[in-house]
C-alpha positions as CSV (number, residue, x, y, z in Angstrom):
1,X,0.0,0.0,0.0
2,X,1.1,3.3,-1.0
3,X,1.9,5.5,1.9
4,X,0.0,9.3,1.8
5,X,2.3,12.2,2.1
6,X,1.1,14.2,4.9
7,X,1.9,18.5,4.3
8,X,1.6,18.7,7.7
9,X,4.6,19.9,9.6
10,X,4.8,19.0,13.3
11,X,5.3,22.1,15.5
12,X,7.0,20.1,18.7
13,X,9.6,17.4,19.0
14,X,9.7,14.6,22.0
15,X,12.8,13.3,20.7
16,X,15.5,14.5,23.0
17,X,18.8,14.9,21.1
18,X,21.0,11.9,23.0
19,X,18.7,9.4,21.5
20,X,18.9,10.7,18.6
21,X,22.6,9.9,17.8
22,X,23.3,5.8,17.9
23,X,25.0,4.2,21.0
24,X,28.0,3.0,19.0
25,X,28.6,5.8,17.1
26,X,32.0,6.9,17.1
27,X,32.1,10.3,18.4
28,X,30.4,8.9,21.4
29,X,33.8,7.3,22.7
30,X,35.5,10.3,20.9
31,X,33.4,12.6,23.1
32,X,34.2,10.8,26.5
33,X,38.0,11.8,25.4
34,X,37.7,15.1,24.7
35,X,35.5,15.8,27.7
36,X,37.9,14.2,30.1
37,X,40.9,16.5,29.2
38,X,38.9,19.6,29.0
39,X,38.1,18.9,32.3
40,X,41.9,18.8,33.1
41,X,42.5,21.8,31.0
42,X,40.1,24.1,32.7
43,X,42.8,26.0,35.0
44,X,44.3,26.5,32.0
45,X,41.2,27.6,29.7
46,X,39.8,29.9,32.5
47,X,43.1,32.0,32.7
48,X,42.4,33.1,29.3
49,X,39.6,35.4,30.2
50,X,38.8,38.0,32.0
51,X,35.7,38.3,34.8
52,X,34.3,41.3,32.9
53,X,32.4,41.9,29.9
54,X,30.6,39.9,27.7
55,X,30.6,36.0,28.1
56,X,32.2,34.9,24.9
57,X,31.9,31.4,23.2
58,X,32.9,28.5,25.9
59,X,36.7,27.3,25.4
60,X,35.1,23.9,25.5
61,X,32.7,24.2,22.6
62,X,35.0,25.8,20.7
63,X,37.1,23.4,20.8
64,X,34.4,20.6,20.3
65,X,33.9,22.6,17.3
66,X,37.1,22.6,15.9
67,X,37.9,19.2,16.5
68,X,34.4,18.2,14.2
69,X,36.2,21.0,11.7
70,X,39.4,18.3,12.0
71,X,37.3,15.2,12.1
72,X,34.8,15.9,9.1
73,X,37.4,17.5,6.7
74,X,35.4,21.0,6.8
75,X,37.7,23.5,4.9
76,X,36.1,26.9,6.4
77,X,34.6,28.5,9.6
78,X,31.3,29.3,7.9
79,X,30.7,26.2,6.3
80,X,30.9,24.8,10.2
81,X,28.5,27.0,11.1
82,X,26.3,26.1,8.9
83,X,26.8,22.3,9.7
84,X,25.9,23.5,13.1
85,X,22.8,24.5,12.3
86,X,20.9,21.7,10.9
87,X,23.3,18.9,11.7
88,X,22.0,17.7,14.8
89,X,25.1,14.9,15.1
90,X,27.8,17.8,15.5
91,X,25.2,20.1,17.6
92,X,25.5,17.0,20.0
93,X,28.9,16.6,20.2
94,X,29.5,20.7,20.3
95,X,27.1,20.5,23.6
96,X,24.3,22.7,21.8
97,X,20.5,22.3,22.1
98,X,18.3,21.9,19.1
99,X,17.1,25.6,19.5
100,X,20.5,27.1,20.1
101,X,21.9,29.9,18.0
102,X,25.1,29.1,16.0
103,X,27.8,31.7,16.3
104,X,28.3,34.0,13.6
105,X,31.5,32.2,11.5
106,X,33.9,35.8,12.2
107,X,32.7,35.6,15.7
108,X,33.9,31.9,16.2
109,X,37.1,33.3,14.4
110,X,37.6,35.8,16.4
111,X,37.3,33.6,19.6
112,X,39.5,31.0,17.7
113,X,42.4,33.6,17.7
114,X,42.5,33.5,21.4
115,X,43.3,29.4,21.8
116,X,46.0,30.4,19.2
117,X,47.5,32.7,21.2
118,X,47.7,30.2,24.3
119,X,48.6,27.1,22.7
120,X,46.0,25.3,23.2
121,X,46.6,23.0,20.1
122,X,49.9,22.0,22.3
123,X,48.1,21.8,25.8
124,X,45.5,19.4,24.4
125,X,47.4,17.2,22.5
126,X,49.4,16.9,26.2
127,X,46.5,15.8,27.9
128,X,45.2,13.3,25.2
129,X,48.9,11.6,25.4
130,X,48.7,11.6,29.5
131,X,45.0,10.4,28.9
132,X,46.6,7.3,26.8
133,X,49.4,7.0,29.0
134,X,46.8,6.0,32.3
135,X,45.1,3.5,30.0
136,X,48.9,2.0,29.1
137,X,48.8,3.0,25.5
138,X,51.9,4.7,25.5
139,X,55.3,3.8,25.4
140,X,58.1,5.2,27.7
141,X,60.9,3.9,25.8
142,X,60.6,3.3,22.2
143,X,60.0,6.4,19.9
144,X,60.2,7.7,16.4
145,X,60.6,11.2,14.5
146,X,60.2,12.1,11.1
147,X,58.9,15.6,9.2
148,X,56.3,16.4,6.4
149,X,56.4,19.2,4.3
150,X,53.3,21.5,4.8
151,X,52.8,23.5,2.0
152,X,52.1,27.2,2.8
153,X,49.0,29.3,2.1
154,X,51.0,31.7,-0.5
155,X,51.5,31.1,-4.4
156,X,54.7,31.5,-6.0
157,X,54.3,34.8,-7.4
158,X,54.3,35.9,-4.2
159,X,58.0,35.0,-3.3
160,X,59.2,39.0,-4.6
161,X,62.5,40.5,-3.9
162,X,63.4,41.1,-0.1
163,X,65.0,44.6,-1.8
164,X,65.2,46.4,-5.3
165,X,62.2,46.5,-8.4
166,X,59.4,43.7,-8.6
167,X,59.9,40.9,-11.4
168,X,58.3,41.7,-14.6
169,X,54.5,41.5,-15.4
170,X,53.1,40.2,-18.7
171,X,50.0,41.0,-18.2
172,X,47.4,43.6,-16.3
173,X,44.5,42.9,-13.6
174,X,45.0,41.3,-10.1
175,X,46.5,37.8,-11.1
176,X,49.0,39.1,-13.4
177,X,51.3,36.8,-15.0
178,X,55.4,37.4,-14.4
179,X,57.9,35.3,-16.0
180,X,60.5,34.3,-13.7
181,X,62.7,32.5,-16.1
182,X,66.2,33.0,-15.6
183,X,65.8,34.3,-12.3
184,X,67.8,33.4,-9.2
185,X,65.5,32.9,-6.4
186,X,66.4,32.0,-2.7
187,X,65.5,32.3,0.7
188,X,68.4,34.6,1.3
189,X,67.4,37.4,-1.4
190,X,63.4,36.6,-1.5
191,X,60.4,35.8,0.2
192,X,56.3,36.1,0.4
193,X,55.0,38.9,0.5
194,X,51.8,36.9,1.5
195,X,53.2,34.6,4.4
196,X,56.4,36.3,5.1
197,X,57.7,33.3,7.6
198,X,57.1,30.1,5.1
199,X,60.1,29.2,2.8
200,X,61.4,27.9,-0.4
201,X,61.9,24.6,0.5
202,X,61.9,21.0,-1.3
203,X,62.2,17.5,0.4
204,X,64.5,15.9,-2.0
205,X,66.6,16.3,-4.9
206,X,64.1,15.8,-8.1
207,X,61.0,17.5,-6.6
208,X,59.6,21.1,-7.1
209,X,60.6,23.6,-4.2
210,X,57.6,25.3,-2.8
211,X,56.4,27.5,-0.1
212,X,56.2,25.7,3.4
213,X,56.8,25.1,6.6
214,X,58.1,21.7,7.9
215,X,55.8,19.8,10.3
216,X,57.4,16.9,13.0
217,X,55.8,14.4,14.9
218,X,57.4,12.1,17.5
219,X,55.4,8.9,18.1
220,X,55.6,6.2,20.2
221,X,56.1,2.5,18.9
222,X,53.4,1.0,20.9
223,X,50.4,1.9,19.3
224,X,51.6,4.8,16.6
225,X,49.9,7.2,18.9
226,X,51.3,10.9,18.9
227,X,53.1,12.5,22.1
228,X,54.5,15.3,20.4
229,X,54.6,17.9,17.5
230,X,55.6,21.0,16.4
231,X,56.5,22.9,12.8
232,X,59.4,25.2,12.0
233,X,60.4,27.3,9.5
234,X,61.9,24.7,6.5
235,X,65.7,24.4,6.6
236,X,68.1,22.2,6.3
237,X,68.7,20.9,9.9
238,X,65.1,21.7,11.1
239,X,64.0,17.8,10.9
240,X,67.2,17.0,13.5
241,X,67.0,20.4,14.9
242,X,63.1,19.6,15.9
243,X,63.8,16.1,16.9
244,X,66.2,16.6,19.5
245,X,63.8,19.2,21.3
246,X,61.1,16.8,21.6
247,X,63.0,13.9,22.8
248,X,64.9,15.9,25.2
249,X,61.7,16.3,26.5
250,X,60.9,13.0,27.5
251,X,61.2,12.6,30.8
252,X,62.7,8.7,31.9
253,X,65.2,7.5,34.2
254,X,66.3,4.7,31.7
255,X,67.4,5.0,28.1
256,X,65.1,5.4,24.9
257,X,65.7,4.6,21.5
258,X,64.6,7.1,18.6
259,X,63.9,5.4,15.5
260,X,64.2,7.5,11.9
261,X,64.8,7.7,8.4
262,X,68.2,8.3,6.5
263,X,67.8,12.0,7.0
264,X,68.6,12.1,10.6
265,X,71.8,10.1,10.0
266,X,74.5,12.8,10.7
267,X,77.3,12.2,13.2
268,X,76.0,16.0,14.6
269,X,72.9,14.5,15.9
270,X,74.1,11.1,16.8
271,X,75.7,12.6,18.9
272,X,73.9,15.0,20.7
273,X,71.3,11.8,21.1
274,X,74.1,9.7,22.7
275,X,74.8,12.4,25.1
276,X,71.3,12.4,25.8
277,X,70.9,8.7,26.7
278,X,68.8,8.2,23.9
279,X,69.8,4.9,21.5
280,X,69.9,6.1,18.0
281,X,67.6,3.6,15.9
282,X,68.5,5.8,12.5
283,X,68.5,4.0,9.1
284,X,72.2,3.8,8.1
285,X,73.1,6.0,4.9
286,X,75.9,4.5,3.4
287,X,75.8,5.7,-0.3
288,X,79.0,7.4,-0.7
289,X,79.6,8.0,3.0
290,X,80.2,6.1,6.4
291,X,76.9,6.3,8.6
292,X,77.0,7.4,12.4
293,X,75.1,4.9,13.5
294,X,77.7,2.3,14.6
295,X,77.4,-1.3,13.3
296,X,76.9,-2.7,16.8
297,X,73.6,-0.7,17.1
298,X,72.5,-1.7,13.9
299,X,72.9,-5.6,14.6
300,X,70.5,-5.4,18.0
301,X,67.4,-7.0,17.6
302,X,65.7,-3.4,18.7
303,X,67.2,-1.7,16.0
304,X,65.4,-3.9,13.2
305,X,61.8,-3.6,15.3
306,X,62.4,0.3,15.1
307,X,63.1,0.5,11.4
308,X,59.4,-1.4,10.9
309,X,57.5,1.0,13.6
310,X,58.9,4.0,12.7
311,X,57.4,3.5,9.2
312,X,53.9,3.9,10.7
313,X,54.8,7.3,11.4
314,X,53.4,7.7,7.7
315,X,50.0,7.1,8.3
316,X,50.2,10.0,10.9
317,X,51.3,12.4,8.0
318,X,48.9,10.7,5.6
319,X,45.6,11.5,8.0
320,X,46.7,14.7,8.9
321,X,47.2,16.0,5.4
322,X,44.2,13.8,3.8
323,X,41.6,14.8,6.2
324,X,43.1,16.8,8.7
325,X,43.7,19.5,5.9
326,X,47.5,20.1,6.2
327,X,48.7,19.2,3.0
328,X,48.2,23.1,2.8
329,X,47.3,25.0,5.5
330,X,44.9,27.9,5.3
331,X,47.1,29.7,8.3
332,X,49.4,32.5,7.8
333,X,52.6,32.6,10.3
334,X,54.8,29.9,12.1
335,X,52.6,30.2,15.1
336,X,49.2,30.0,13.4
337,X,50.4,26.8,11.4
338,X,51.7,25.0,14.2
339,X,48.5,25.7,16.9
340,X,46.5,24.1,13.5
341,X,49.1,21.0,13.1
342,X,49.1,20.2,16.9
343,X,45.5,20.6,17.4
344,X,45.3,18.4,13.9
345,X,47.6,15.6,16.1
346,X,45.8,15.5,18.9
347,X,42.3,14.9,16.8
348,X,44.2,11.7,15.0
349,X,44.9,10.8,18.9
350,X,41.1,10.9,19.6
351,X,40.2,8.7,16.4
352,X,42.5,6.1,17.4
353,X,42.8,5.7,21.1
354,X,39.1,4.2,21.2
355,X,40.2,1.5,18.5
356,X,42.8,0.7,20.9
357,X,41.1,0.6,24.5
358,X,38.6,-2.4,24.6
359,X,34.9,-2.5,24.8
C-alpha cells in the first residue's frame, strides 16, 4: 500500500537529542576523550579570560567545534556554522541544544584567535597523550621522529624581492602573470609577501621547491599514537634540529631509542642523542659516506623492530594531510600553522585511542 504524504509539519519534537545519535557511534567514545581532558584543562582555559564583559563562546565548545572541523574534513569556519545549524550529530557533540543559535562564522574566528595565542593545540594534545598513558597506550621507551612538508597558504608569485624592483608583469589585472625564467631565487634574497615566515623549501633532490613550513611528529612505537609535534620554518637541519627538542623532553630515568629515516643520519645529531641517553635507531646511509650509527647498534634486535614501527609514522602524515587538511594550510605565520598541526595531532589521537582501548 502506497503510503499518503502528509503536508503537515509538526510544530513540537519529543525526541531528546542523546537518543537521537546511535549508542555505537563513534564520536560517542570520541566525546568521553575530549571531555575528560577539557576537564583537566580548565585551570588553563579559565586563565584566558577576564571576569568582565561579555561571556564569549565556551573554550570547550570551541574546541568541540574545531575538532568536528578536523574530524569531518570541513575547509572553512562558515561552512561549520552552517553544519551547526541543521546537523544535529555535530550540535551534539558541540554541547548545543536543538534551538541554540550558532555563532556568527567571524565571531567563532575571532574567539579562535584566542586558543592560538595560548597554545591550546599543544596543551591538548598533552592531555590526550597523559590520557593514553593511564590507559597503558603509551610507550616510555621506544620512539620515532620524522617531518612532512606543509605547503604554505601563499603562491609562487608571491616570493618577490626582499629589496630592489618587482619581477616583470606580462599581463594587467589582479592575477598578473610574471615570468620568472632566468631568475635566481632564494630564501636569502626573497620571500612572500603573503606569508612572510614560510620558505622555499623541497624534500628531496628531483622535486619542485615550494612554499612551506616543515611539520614533525614524535610517536611512540606501541600503538603509533602521537606525544609530540611541532613545525618550523623549512631548513636544512630543522628535521634533527626539531627532533632533538622533543625527545629531550621526555622525561625517563632509563634509556630510549629514537627510530628514523636516512635523514637524521648525521654524526652532529648522533651525537647529541648519545649524550642524551637516547639509543639512535636511524636507518644507516651509506651511499657514498660512512653512517654514524655504529654497526653494533644496527645488529640489536631493537634496531630492526624500530626500522618497521617507525614507518607507521606515515600514516600520521597521511591522515593529517588527507583529512586533517595540512597538506596546505589555510594559516598564515609559524605560530598560526603549528596551533592548527598540533591541534590536527591531537584529533588523530582521539580517532584512534578508542580503537585501541577495549569494549
Amino acid at each position: 500500500m502506497r503510503g499518503a504524504e502528509d503536508p503537515q509539519k509538526a510544530m513540537f519534537s519529543y525526541v531528546a537529542l542523546e537518543d537521537r545519535v546511535p549508542a555505537k557511534h563513534t564520536l560517542r567514545s570520541v566525546r568521553v576523550l575530549v571531555d575528560e581532558a577539557l576537564h583537566s584543562m580548565n585551570v588553563a582555559l579559565a586563565a584566558m579570560y577576564s571576569h568582565t564583559g561579555r561571556p564569549s563562546i565556551p573554550p570547550e565548545r570551541l574546541i568541540r567545534a574545531l575538532l568536528l572541523q578536523i574530524f569531518y574534513s570541513i575547509r572553512s569556519e562558515r561552512l561549520l556554522m552552517e553544519q551547526l545549524d541543521y546537523n544535529l550529530l555535530f550540535r551534539w557533540f558541540v554541547g548545543l541544544t536543538v534551538d541554540d543559535a550558532v555563532w556568527d562564522a567571524s565571531t567563532f574566528a575571532k574567539n579562535r584567535d584566542r586558543l592560538v595565542g595560548h597554545d591550546v593545540g599543544k596543551k591538548l594534545l598533552s592531555e590526550v597523550v597523559r590520557k593514553a598513558h593511564d590507559k597503558g597506550l603509551v610507550s616510555d621507551e621506544h620512539f620515532s621522529v620524522d617531518g612532512t612538508l606543509i605547503k604554505a597558504w601563499a603562491s609562487m608569485k608571491s616570493f618577490q624581492p626582499k629589496d630592489g624592483p618587482k619581477p616583470p608583469s606580462a599581463g594587467g589585472g589582479s592575477n598578473v602573470e610574471v615570468d620568472f625564467r632566468g631568475q635566481k631565487r632564494s630564501n636569502e634574497t626573497h620571500e612572500s609577501t603573503t606569508d612572510p615566515e614560510c620558505r622555499l623549501f623541497k624534500k628531496a633532490k628531483g622535486q619542485e621547491s615550494k612554499l612551506a613550513y616543515l611539520g614533525h611528529a614524535l610517536m611512540e612505537n606501541r600503538n603509533g599514537l602521537v606525544v609530540d609535534g611541532c613545525v618550523t620554518q623549512a631548513h636544512g637541519t630543522a628535521e634533527r634540529d626539531a627532533a632533538f627538542e622533543m625527545i629531550d623532553a621526555i622525561k625517563t630515568d632509563g634509556e630510549v631509542t629514537l627510530g628514523a629515516d636516512k635523514g637524521y643520519d648525521a654524526k652532529e645529531f648522533v651525537e647529541r642523542l648519545e649524550t642524551a641517553r637516547v639509543v639512535p635507531h636511524i636507518a644507516q646511509n651509506t651511499k657514498g659516506r660512512r653512517s654514524a650509527v655504529s654497526d653494533r647498534v644496527a645488529r640489536t634486535p631493537g634496531y630492526a623492530i624500530s626500522q618497521l614501527a617507525r614507518k607507521r609514522i606515515e600514516e600520521i602524515f597521511g591522515w593529517a594531510k588527507e583529512i586533517g587538511g595540512m597538506a596546505q594550510t589555510k594559516f598564515r605565520g609559524r605560530v598560526r600553522v603549528d596551533w592548527r598541526f598540533t591541534m590536527t595531532l591531537a584529533a588523530y589521537n582521539l580517532v584512534r585511542i578508542p580503537k585501541l582501548v577495549p569494549a
